[in-house]
C-alpha positions as CSV (number, residue, x, y, z in Angstrom):
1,X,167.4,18.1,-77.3
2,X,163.7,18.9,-76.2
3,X,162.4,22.4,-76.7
4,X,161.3,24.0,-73.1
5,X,161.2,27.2,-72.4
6,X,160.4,29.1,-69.4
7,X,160.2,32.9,-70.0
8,X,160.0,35.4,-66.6
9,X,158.1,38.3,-66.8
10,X,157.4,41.6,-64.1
11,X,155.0,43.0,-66.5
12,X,157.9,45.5,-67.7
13,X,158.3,46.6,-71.3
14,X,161.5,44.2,-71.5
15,X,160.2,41.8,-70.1
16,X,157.4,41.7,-73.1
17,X,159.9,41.5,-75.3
18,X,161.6,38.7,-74.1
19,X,158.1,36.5,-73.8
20,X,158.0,38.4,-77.4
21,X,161.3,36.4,-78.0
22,X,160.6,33.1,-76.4
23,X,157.2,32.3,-78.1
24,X,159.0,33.2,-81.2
25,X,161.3,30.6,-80.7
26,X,158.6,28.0,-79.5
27,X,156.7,28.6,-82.7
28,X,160.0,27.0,-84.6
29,X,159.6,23.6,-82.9
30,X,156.5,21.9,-83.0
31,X,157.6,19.9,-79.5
32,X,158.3,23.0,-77.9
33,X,156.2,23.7,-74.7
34,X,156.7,27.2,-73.3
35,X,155.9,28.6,-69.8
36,X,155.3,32.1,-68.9
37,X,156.1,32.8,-65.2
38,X,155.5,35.9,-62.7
39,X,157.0,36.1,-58.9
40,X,154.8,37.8,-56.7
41,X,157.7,39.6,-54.2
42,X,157.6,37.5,-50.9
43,X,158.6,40.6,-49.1
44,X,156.3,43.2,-50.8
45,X,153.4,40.8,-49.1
46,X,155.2,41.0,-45.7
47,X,155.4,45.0,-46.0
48,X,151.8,44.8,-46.9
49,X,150.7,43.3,-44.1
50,X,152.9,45.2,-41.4
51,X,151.3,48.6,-43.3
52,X,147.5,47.4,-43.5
53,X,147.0,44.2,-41.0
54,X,143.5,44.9,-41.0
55,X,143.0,45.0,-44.9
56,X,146.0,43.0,-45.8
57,X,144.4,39.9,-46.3
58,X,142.0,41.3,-48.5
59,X,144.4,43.5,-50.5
60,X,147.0,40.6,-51.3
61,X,144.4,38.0,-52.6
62,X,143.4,41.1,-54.9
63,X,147.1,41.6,-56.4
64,X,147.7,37.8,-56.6
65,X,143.9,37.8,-58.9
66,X,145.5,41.1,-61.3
67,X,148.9,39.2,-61.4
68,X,147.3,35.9,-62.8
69,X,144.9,37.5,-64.8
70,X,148.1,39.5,-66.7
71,X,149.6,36.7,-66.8
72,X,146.4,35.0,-68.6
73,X,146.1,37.5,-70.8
74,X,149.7,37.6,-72.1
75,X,149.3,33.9,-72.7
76,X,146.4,34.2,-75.0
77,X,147.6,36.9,-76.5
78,X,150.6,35.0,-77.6
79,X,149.4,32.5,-78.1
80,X,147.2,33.6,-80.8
81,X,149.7,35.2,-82.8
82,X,152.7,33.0,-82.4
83,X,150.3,29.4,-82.1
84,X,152.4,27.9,-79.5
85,X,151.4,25.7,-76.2
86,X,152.0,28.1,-73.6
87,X,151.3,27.5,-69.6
88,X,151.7,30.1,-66.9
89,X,153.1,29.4,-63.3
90,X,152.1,32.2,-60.5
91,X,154.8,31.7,-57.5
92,X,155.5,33.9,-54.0
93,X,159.1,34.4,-52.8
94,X,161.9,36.1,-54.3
95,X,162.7,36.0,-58.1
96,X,166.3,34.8,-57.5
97,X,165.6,31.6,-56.3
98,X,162.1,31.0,-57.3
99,X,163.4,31.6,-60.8
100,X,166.4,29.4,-60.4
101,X,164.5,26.6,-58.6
102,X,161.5,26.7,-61.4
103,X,163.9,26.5,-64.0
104,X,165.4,23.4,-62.6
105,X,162.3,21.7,-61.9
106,X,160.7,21.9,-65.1
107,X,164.2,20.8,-66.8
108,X,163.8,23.9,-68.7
109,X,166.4,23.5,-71.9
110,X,166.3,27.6,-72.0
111,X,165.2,30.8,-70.1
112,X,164.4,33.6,-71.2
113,X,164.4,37.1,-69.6
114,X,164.7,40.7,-70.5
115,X,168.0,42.0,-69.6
116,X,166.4,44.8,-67.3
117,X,163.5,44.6,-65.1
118,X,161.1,47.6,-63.7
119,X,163.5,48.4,-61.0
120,X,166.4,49.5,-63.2
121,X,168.1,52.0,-60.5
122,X,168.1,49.1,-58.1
123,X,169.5,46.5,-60.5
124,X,172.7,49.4,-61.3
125,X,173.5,49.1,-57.5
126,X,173.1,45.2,-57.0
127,X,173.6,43.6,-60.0
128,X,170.2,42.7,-62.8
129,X,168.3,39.6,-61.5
130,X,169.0,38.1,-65.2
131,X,172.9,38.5,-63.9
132,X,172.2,36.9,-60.4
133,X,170.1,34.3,-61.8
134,X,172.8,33.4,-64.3
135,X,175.0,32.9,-61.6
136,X,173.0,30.5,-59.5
137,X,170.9,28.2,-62.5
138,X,172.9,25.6,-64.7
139,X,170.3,26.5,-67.3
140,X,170.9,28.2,-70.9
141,X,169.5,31.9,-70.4
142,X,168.5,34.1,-73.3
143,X,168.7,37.7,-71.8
144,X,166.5,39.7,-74.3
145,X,167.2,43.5,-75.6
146,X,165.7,44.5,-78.2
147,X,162.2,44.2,-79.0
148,X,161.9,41.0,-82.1
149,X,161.6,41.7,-85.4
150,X,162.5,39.1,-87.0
151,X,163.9,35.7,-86.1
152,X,167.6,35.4,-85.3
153,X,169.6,35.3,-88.1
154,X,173.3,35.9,-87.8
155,X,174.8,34.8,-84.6
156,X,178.1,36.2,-83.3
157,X,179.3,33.3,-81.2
158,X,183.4,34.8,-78.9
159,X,185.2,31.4,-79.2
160,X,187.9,30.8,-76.7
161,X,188.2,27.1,-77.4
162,X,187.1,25.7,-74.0
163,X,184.3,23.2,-74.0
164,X,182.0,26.5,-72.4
165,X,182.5,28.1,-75.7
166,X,181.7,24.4,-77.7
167,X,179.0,24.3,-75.5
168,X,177.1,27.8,-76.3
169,X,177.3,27.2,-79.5
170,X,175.8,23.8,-79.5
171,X,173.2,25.4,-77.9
172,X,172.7,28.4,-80.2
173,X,172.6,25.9,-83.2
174,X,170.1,23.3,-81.7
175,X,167.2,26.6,-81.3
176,X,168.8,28.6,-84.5
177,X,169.5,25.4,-87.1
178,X,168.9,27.9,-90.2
179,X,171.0,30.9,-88.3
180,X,174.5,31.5,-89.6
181,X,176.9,31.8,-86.9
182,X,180.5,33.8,-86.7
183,X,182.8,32.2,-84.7
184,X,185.5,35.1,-83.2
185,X,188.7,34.3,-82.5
186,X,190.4,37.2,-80.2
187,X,194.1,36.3,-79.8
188,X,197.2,37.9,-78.1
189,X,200.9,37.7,-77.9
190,X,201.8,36.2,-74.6
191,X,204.0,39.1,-72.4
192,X,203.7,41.6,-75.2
193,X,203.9,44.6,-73.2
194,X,206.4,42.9,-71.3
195,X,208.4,42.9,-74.6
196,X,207.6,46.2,-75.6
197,X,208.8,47.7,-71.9
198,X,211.9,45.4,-72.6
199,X,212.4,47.7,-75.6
200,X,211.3,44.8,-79.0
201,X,211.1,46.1,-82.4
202,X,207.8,46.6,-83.7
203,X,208.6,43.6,-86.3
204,X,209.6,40.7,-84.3
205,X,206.8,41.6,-82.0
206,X,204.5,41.2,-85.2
207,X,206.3,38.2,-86.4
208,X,204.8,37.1,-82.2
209,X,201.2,37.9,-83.7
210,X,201.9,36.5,-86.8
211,X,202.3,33.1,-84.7
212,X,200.3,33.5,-82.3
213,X,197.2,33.9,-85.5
214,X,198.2,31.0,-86.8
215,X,198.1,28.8,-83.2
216,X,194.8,29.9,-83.0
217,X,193.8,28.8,-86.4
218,X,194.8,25.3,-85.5
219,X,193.0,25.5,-82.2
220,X,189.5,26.5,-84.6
221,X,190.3,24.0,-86.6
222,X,189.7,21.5,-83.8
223,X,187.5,23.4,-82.0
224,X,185.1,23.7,-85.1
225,X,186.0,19.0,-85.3
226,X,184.2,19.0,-82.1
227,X,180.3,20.8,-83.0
228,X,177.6,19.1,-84.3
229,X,177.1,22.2,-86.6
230,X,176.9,21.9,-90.7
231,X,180.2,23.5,-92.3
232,X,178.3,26.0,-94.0
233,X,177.0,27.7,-91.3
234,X,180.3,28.7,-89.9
235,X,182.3,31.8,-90.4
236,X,186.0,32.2,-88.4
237,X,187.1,35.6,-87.8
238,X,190.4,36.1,-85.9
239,X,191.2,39.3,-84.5
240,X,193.8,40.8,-82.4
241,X,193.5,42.4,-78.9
242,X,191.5,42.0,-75.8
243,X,188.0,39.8,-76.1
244,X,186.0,42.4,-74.0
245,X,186.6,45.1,-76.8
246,X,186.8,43.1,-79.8
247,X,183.5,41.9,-79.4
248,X,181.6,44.7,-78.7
249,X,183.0,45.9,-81.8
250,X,182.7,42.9,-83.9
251,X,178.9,42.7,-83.0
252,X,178.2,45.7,-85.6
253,X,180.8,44.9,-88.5
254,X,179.4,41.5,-88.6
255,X,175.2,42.5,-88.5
256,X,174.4,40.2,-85.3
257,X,171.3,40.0,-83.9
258,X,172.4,37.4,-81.4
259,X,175.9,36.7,-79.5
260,X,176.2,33.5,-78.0
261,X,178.8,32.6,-75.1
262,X,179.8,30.2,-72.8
263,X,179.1,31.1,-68.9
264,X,182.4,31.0,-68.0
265,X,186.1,31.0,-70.1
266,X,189.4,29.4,-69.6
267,X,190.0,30.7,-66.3
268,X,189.4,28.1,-63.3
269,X,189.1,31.5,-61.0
270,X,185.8,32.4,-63.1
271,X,184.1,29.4,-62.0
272,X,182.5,30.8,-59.0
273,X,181.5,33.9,-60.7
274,X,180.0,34.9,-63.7
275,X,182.9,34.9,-66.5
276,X,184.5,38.6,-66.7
277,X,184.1,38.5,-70.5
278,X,180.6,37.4,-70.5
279,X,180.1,39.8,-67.7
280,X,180.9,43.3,-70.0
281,X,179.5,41.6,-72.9
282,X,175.8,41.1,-70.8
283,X,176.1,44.7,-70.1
284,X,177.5,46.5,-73.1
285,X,175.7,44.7,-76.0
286,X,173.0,46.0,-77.8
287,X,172.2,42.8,-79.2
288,X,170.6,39.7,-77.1
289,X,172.7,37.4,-75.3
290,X,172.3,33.5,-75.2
291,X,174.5,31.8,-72.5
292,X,174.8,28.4,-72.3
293,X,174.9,26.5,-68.7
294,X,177.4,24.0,-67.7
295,X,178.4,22.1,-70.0
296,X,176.7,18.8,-69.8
């Protein structure tokens, strides 16, 4: 795996924290080469020069100078303290797919972007750009929360055996190597409230979990087979109940400063979508959230 990194920025407090983030994570691989990119809003410009024709012209070539001289500056800056290559791309268009195409064009192995932008009402109604770029790149996204501290440490990593899962935590491993990383486990009985409407003790319906636990320890035993990740930096947690809640809950009682997931789960349906799961998780986390691309 090579180390490149393409961090997106709007000049908005999160978004300094996650170019905080991804220079902090170049300046743990020496091959790492990390870009810091800002899209100027193809359809701010237009509005600009419906408002002002006369001075348009003029006014635009003055915000594209401020915008690359931020950007500059944030480079250096970085740069000094974290002593990392870093490049800066200045594009026009609209994040989405400027982002997207960027991403894929520099082959970037992970981008990096603070879960919310300036315009935070306006991401409530249609969705965070981190969330619609997830949806259209193949590419590993980091979406950043919390200002860094330190480096990531302890990694909670929702397992649900599929090769998205094995994938994410591939991924988490080949930036983190000296991260520990909890691999969660949340099982169910199969028609249990069918069984409890149908009237099932509360015992045989445990003696169901009971089973079920124990299916899902064999499946983590081959699911662990499959990563290229030393023994020792694996915990397995298994846990009964639905994923969405279990992992919210599980990022506290374990001290994560990371969860890692795949894009999508076992569903074939959540294919064209972002994964449901990885959908709530995105959004009701207080930690960061790495999410691995396709598989390759």
């Amino acid at each position: 795996m090579t180390h490149t990194l393409l961090a997106a920025t709007d000049f908005s407090a999160p978004a300094r924290h996650a170019l905080e983030r991804a220079a902090q994570l170049a300046q743990l691989h020496p091959d790492a080469r990390l870009t810091l990119a800002h899209v100027v809003s193809a359809s701010a410009l237009d509005k600009l020069r419906r408002l002002i024709p006369g001075e348009a012209e003029k006014i635009e070539a003055e915000l594209l100078a401020q915008a690359g001289s931020n950007l500059a500056e944030l480079a250096a800056s970085l740069a000094s303290r974290y002593d990392s290559r870093i490049d800066t791309e200045l594009l026009r268009g609209s994040a989405l797919p400027v982002l997207a195409e960027l991403a894929e064009s520099r082959q970037a192995d992970l981008l990096v972007m603070g879960a919310r932008g300036a315009h935070f009402v306006r991401e409530m109604l249609l969705g965070s750009t981190t969330e619609r770029v997830l949806r259209k790149s193949r590419r590993p996204l980091l979406a950043v929360k919390q200002r860094p501290q330190a480096p990531y440490r302890r990694i909670l990593a929702p397992v649900d055996f599929s090769v998205h899962a094995a994938a994410a935590v591939k991924v988490a491993h080949a930036w983190l190597p000296d991260a520990d990383i909890v691999l969660l486990n949340a099982f169910a009985v199969e028609l249990e409230s069918t069984f409890r409407l149908a009237g099932m003790d509360d015992d045989r319906i445990h003696e169901y979990r009971i089973q079920a636990r124990e299916a899902a320890m064999a499946e983590m035993d081959a699911f662990v087979a499959t990563l290229d990740v030393p023994v020792n930096r694996l915990t397995r947690q298994f846990v009964h109940g639905p994923a969405t809640l279990r992992i919210i809950e599980h990022e506290q009682t374990v001290d994560a400063d990371l969860i890692v997931m795949g894009k999508h789960g076992q569903s074939v349906m959540e294919e064209l979508l972002l994964g449901s799961v990885t959908k709530h998780v995105l959004a009701h986390s207080a930690s960061d959230v790495l999410i691995a691309g396709h598989p390759g």
